[in-house]
N, C-alpha and C positions, 0 to 999 in steps of 0.2 A: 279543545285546541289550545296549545300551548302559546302564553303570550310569550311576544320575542321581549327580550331584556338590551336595553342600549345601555351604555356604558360608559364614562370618559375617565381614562387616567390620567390624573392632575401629577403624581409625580411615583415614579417608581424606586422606593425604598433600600430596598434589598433583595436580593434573590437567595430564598435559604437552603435551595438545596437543585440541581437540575439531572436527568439522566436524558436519552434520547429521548423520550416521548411525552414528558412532562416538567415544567418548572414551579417550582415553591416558591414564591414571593410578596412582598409586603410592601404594599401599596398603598396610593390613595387615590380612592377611585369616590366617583359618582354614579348611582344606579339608576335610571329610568328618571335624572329630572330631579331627585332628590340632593341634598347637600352632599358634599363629601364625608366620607370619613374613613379612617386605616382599614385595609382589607389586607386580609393572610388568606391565600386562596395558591390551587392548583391550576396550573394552565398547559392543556394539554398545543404539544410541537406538533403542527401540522409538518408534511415533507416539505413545504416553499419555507419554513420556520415561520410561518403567522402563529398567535397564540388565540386558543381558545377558552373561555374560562369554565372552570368545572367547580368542584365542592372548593366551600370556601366559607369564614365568616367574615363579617364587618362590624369595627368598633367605634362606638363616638370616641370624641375625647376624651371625658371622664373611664369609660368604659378600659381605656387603652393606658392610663395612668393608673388604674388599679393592677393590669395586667403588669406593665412597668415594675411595680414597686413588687409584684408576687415573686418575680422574676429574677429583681435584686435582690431580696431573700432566698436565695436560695445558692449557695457556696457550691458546691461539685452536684454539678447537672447529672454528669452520671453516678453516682453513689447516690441520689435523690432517686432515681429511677429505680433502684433494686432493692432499697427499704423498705421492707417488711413491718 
């Protein structure tokens, strides 16, 4: 039996990317009771537009400052992508 997952978003970030049937956004969420912390996650568009949450990860703080600084390193996002 799958346990049910609760959830609270404390504040919504960004949205990085949307089509009909799904949103990409960066949040900060709490899971099941736990502290918060940043979450990059898919959220599937129901037809009323409720969101569902689907694959996704979550980062502490530190975790989310090392991704930050990866991130800053890195000068043309796409030209990083097709290096060889």
């Amino acid at each position: 039996m799958a346990k049910d997952l609760n959830y609270i978003i404390h504040k919504e970030i960004e949205t990085l990317g949307m089509n009909t049937q799904y949103a990409q956004q960066l949040s900060i969420l709490s899971w099941n009771g736990y502290p918060p912390k940043y979450d990059i996650r898919r959220w599937k568009i129901d037809e009323d537009g409720d969101l569902t949450p689907a694959k996704g990860i979550a980062l502490n703080a530190d975790e989310m400052q090392k991704l930050k600084e990866a991130l800053n390193a890195i000068d043309d996002f796409e030209a990083y992508i097709h290096e060889d």
